[in-house]
mmCIF file of the N, C-alpha and C atoms, coordinates in Angstrom:
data_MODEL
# 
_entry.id   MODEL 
# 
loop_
_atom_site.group_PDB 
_atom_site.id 
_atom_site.type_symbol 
_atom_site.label_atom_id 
_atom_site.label_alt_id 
_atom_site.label_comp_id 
_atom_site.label_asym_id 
_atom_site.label_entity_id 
_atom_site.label_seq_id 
_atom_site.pdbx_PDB_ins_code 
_atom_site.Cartn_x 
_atom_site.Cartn_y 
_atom_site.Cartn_z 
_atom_site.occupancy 
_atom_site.B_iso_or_equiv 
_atom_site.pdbx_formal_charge 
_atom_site.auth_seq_id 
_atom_site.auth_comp_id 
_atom_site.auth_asym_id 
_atom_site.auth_atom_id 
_atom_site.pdbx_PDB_model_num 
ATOM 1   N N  . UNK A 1 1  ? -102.175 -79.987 -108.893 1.00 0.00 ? 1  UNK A N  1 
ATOM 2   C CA . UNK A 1 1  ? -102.681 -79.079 -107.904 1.00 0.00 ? 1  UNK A CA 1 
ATOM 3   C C  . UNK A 1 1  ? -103.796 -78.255 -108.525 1.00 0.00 ? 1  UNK A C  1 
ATOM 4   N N  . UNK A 1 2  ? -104.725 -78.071 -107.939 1.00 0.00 ? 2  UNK A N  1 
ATOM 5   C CA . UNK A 1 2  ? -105.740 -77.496 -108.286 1.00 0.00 ? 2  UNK A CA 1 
ATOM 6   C C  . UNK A 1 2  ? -106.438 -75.837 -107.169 1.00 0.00 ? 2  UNK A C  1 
ATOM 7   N N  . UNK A 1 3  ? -106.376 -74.892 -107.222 1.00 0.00 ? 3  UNK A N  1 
ATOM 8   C CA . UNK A 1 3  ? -106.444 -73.798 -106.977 1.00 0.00 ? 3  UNK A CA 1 
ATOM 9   C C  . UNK A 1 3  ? -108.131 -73.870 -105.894 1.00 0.00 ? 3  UNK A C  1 
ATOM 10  N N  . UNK A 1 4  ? -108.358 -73.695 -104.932 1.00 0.00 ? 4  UNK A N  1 
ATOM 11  C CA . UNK A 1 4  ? -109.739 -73.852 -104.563 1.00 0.00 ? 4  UNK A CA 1 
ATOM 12  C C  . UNK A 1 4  ? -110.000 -72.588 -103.036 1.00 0.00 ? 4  UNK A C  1 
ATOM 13  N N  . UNK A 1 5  ? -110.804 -72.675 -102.791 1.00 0.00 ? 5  UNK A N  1 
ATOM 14  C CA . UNK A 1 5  ? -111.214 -71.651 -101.676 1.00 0.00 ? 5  UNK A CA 1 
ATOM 15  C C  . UNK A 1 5  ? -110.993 -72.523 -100.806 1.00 0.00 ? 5  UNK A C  1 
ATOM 16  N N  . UNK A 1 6  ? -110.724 -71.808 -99.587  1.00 0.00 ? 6  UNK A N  1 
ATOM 17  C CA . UNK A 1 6  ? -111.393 -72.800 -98.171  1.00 0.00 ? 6  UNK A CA 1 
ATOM 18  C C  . UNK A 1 6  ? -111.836 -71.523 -96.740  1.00 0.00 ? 6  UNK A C  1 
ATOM 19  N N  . UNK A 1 7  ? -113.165 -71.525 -96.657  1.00 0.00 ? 7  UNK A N  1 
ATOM 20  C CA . UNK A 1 7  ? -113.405 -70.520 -95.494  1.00 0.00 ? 7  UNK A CA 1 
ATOM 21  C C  . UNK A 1 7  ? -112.863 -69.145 -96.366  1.00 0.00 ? 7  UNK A C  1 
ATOM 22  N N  . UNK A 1 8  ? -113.462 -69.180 -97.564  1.00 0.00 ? 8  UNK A N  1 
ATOM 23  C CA . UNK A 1 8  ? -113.131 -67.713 -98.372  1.00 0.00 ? 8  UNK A CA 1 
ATOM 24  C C  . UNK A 1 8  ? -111.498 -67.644 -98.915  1.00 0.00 ? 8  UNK A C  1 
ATOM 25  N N  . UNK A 1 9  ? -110.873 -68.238 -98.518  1.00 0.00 ? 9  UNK A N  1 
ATOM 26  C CA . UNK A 1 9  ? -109.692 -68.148 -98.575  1.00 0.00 ? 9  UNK A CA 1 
ATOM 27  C C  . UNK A 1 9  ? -108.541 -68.925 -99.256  1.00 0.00 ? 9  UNK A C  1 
ATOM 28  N N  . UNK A 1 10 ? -108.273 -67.922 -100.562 1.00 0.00 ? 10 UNK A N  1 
ATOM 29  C CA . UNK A 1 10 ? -107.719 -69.182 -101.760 1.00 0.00 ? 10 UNK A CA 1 
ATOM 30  C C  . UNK A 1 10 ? -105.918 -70.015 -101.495 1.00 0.00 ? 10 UNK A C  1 
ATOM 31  N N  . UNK A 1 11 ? -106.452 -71.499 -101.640 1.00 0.00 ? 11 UNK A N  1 
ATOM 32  C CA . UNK A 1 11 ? -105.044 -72.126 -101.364 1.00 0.00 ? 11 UNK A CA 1 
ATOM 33  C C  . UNK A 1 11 ? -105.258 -73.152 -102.621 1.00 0.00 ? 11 UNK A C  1 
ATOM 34  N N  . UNK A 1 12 ? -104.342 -73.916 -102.625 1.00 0.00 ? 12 UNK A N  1 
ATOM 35  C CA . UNK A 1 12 ? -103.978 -75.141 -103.356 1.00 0.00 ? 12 UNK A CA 1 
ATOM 36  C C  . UNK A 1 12 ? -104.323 -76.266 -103.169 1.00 0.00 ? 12 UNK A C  1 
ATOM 37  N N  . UNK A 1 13 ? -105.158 -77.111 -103.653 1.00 0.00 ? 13 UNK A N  1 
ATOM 38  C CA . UNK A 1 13 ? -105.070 -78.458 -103.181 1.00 0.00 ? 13 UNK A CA 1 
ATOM 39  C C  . UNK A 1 13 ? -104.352 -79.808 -104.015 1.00 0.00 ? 13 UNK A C  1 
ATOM 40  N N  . UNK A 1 14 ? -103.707 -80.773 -103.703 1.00 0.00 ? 14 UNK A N  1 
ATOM 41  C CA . UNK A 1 14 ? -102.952 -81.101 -104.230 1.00 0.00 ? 14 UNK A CA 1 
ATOM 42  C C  . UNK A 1 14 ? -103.012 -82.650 -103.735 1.00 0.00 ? 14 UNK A C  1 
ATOM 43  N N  . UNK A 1 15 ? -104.055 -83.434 -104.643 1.00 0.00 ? 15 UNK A N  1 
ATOM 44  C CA . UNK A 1 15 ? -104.516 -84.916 -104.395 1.00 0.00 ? 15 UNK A CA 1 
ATOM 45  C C  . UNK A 1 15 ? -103.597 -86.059 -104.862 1.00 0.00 ? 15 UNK A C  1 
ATOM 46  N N  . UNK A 1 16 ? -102.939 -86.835 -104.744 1.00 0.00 ? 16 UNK A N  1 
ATOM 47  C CA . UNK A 1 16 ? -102.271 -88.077 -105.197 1.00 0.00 ? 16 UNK A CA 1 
ATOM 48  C C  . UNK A 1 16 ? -102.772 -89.397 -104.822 1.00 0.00 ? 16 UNK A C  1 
ATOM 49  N N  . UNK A 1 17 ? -102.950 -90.605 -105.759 1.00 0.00 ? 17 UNK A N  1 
ATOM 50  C CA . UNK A 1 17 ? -103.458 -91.384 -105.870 1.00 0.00 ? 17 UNK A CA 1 
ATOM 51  C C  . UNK A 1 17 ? -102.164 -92.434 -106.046 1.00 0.00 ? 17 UNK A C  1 
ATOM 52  N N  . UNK A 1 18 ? -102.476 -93.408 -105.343 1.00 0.00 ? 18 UNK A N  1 
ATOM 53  C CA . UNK A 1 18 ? -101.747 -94.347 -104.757 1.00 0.00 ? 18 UNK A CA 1 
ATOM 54  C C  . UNK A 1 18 ? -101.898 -95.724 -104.223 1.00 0.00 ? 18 UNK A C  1 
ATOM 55  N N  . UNK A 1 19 ? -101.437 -96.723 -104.936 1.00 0.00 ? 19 UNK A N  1 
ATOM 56  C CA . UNK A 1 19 ? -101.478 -98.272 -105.251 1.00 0.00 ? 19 UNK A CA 1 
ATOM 57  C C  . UNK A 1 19 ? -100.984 -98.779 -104.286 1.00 0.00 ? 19 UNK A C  1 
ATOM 58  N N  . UNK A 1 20 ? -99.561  -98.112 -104.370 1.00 0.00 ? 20 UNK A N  1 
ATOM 59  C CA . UNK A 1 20 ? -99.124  -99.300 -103.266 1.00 0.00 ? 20 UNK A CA 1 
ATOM 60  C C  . UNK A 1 20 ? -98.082  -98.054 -101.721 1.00 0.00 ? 20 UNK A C  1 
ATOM 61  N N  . UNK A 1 21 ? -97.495  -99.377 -100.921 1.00 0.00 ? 21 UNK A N  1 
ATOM 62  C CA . UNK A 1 21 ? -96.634  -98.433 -100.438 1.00 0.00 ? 21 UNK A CA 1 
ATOM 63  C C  . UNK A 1 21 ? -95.442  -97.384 -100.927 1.00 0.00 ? 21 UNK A C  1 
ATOM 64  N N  . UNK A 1 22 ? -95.313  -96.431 -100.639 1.00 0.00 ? 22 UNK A N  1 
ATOM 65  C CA . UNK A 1 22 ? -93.939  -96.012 -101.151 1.00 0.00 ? 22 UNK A CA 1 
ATOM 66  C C  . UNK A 1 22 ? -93.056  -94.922 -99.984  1.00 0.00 ? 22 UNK A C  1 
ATOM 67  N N  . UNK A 1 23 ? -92.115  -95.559 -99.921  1.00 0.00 ? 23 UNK A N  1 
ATOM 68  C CA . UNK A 1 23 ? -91.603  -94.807 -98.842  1.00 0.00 ? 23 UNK A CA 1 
ATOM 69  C C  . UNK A 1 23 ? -91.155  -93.571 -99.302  1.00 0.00 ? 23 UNK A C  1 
ATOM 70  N N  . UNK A 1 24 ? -90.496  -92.843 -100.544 1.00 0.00 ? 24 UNK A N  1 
ATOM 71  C CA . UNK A 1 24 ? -90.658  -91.671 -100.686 1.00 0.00 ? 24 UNK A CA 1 
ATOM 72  C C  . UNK A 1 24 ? -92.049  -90.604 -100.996 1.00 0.00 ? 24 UNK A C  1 
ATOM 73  N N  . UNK A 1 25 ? -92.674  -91.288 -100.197 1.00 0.00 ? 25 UNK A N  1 
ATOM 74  C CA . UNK A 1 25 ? -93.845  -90.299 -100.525 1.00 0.00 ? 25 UNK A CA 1 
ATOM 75  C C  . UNK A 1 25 ? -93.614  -88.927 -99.490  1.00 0.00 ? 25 UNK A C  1 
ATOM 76  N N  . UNK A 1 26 ? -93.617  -89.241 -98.355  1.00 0.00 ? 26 UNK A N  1 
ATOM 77  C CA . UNK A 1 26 ? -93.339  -87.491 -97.621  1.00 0.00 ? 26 UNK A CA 1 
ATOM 78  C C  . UNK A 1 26 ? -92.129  -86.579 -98.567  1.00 0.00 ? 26 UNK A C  1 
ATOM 79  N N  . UNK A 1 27 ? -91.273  -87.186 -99.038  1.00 0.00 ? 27 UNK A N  1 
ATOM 80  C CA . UNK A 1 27 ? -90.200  -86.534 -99.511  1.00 0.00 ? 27 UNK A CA 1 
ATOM 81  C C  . UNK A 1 27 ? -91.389  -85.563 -100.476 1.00 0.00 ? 27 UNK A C  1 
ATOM 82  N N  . UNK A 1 28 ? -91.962  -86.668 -101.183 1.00 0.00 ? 28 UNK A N  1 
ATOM 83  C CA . UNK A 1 28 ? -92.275  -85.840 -102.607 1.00 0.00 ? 28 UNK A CA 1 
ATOM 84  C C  . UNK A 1 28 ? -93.215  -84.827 -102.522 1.00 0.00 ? 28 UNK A C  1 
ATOM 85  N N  . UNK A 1 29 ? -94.154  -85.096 -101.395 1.00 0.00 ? 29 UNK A N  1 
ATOM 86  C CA . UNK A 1 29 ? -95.443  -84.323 -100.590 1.00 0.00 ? 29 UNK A CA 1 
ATOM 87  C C  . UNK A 1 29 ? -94.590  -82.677 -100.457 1.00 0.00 ? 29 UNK A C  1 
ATOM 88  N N  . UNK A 1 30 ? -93.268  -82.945 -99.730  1.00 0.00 ? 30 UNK A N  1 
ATOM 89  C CA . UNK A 1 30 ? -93.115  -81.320 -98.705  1.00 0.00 ? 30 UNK A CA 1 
ATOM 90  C C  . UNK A 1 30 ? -92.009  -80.960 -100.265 1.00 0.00 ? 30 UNK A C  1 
ATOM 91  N N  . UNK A 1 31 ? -91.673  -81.833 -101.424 1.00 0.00 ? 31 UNK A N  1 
ATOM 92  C CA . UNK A 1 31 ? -91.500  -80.702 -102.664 1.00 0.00 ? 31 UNK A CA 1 
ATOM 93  C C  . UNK A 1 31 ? -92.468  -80.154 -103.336 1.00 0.00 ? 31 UNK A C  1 
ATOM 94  N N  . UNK A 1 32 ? -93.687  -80.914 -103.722 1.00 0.00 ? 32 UNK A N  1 
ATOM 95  C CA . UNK A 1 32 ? -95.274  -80.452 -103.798 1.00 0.00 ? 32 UNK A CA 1 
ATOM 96  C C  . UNK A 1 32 ? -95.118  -79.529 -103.684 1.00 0.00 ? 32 UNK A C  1 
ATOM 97  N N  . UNK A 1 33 ? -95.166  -78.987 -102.270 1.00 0.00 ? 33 UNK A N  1 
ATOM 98  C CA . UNK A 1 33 ? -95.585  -77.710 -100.857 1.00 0.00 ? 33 UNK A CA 1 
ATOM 99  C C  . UNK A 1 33 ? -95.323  -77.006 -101.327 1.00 0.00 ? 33 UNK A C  1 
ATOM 100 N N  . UNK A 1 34 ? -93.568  -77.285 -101.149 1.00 0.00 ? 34 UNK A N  1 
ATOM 101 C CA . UNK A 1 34 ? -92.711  -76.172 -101.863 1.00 0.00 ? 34 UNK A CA 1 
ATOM 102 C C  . UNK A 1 34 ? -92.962  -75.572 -102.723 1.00 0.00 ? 34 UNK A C  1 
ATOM 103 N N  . UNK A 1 35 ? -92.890  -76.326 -103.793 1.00 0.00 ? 35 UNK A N  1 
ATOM 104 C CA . UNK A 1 35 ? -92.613  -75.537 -105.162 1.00 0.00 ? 35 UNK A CA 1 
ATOM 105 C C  . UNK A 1 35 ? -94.470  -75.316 -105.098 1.00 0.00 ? 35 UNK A C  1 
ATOM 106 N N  . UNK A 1 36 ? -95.365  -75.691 -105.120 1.00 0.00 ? 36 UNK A N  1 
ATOM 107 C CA . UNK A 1 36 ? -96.444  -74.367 -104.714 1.00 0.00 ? 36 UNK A CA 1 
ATOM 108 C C  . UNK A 1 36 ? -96.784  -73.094 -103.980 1.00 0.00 ? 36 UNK A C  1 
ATOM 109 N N  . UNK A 1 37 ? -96.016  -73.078 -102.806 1.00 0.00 ? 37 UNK A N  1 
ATOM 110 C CA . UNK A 1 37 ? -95.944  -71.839 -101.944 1.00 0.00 ? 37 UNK A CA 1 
ATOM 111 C C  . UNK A 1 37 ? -94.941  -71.056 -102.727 1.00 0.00 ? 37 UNK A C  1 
ATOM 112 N N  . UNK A 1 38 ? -94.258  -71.419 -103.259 1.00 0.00 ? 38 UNK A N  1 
ATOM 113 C CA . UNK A 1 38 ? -92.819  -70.531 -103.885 1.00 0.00 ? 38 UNK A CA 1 
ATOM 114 C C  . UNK A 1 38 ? -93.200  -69.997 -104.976 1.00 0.00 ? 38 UNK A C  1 
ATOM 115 N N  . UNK A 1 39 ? -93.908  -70.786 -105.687 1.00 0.00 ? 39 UNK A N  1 
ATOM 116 C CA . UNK A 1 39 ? -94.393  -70.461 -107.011 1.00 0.00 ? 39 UNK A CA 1 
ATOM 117 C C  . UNK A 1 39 ? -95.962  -69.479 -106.900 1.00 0.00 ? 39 UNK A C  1 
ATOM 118 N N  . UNK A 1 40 ? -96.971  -70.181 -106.178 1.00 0.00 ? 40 UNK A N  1 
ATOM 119 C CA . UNK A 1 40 ? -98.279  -69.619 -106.094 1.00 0.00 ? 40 UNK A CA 1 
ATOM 120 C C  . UNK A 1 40 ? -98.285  -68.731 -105.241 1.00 0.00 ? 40 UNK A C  1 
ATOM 121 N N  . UNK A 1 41 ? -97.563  -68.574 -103.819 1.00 0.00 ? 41 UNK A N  1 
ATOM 122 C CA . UNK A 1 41 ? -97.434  -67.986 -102.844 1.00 0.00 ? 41 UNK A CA 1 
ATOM 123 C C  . UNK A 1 41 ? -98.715  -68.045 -102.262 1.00 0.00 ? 41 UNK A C  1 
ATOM 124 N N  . UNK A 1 42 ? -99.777  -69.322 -102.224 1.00 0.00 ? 42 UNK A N  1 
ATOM 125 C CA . UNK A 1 42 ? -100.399 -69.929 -101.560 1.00 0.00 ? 42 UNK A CA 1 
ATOM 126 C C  . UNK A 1 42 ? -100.419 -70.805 -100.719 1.00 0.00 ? 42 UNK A C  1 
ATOM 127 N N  . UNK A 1 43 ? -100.962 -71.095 -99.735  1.00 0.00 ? 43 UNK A N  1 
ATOM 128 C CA . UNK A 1 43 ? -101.046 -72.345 -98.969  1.00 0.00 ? 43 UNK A CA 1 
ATOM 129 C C  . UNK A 1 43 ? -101.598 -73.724 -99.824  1.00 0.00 ? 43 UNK A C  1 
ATOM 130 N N  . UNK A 1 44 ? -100.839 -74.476 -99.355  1.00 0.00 ? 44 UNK A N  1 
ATOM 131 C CA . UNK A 1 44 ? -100.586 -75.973 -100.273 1.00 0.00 ? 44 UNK A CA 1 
ATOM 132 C C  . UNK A 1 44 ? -101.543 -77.226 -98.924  1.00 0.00 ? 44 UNK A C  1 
ATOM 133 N N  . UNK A 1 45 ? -102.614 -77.387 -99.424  1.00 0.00 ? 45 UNK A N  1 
ATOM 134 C CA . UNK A 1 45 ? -103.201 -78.778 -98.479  1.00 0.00 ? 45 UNK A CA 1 
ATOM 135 C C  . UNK A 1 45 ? -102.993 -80.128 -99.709  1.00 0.00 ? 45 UNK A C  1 
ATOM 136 N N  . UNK A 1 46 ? -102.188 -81.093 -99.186  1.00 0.00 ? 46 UNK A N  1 
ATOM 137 C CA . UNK A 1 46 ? -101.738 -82.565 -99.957  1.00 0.00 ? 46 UNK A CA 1 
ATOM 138 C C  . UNK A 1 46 ? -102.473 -83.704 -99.113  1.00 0.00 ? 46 UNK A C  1 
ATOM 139 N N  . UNK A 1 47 ? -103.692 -84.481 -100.062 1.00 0.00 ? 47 UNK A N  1 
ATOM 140 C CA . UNK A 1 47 ? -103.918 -85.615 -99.567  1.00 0.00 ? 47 UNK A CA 1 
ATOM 141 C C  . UNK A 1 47 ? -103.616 -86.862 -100.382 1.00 0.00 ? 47 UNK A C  1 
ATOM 142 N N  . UNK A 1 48 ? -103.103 -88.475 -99.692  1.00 0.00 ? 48 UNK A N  1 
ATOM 143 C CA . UNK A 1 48 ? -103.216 -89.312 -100.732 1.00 0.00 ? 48 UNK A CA 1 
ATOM 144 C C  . UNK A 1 48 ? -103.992 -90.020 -100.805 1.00 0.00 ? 48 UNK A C  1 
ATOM 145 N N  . UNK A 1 49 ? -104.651 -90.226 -101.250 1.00 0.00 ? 49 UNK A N  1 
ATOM 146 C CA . UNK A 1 49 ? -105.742 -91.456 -101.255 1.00 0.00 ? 49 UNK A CA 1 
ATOM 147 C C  . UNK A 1 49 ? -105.486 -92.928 -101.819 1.00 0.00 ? 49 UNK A C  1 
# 
């Protein structure tokens, strides 16, 4: 996760890179979230590419 502005306004962004299918990926996305909002007490945006 990497710390960035958006519209002035500091949140998290949080990129994952990805080969193949995997069906636990939402699982692992909304612990991401979590443990960034809990921890940073920022807003968390997750993309995978």
């Amino acid at each position: 996760m990497h710390e960035v502005q958006f519209n002035g306004e500091p949140m998290l962004l949080h990129l994952e890179f990805q080969k193949k299918s995997d069906p636990e990926m939402g699982q692992r996305l909304l612990e991401y979230n979590m443990i960034g909002m809990l921890t940073y007490k920022l807003p968390v945006w997750s993309c995978v590419l």
